[in-house]
N, C-alpha and C positions, 0 to 999 in steps of 0.2 A: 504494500500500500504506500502509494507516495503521500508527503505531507506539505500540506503548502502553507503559507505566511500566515492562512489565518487558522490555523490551527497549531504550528510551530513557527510564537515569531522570533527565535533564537536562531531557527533555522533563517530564516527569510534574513535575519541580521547578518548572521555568518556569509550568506549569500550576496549582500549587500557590499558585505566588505571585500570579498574575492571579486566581484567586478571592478570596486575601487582600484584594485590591484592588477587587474589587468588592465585596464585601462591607464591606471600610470605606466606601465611597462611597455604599452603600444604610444607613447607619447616619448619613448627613451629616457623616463626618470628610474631612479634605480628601486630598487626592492625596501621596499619598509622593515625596516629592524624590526626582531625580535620584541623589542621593549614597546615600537611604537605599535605594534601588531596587539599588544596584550594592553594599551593605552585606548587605543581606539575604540576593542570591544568594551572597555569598561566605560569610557562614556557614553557611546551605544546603551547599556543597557544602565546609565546613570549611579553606578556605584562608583564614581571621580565626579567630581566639581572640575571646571578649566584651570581655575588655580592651583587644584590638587595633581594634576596631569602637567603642568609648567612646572612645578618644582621638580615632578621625578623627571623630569628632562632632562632639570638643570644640574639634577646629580649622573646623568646617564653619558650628557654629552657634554665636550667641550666646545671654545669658541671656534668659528668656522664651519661648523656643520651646515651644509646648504640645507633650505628651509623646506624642500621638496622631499627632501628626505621623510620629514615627518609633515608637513603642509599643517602645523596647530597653528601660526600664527594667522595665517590664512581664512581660518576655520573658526577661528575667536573671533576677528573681526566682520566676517559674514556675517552672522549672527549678533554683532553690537557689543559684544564683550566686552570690558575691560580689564586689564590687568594691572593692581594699584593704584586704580584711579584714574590711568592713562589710555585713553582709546588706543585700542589698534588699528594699523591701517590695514587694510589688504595686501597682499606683496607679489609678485609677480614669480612666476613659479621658477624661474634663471635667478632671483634675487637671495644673494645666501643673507642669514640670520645669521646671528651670535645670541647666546645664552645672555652674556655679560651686556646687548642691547636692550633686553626685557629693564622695566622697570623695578 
């Protein structure tokens, strides 16, 4: 028996995020780390806050990691976020981030 979204939406989530995944790799961005992989589902299914998912970043990565890598900054500010106060902007997906730019 197959299960669809509205009877497994864990499923339908997980499925959400493997397209995410192809789809960055058919635009030649690289593979989402391990950590961003286990970030993502968790605010998918809202057990992180964006503030909570920013700091384990900022213990995960150092400065220079391009922002494509993990696309959060991108993804806060979609959504109006901010981070200590400080809007985000949107960033273009060639645009590297640094941890140490967060406020």
């Amino acid at each position: 028996m197959t299960q669809n979204s509205n009877t497994n939406p864990e499923g339908a989530r997980a499925a959400a995020l493997a397209a995410a995944e192809r789809s960055n790799l058919r635009e030649g961005l690289p593979p989402a780390s391990p950590v961003v992989r286990v970030l993502d589902a968790k605010l998918i299914r809202g057990e992180l806050t964006y503030d909570q998912a920013i700091e384990i970043l900022g213990k995960h990565y150092r400065d220079g990691v391009p922002a494509s890598e993990f696309g959060l900054g991108s993804a806060l500010a979609e959504i109006g976020e901010t981070h200590g106060g400080v809007e985000l902007e949107p960033m273009r997906r060639d645009e590297p981030m640094r941890i140490a730019d967060l406020p």
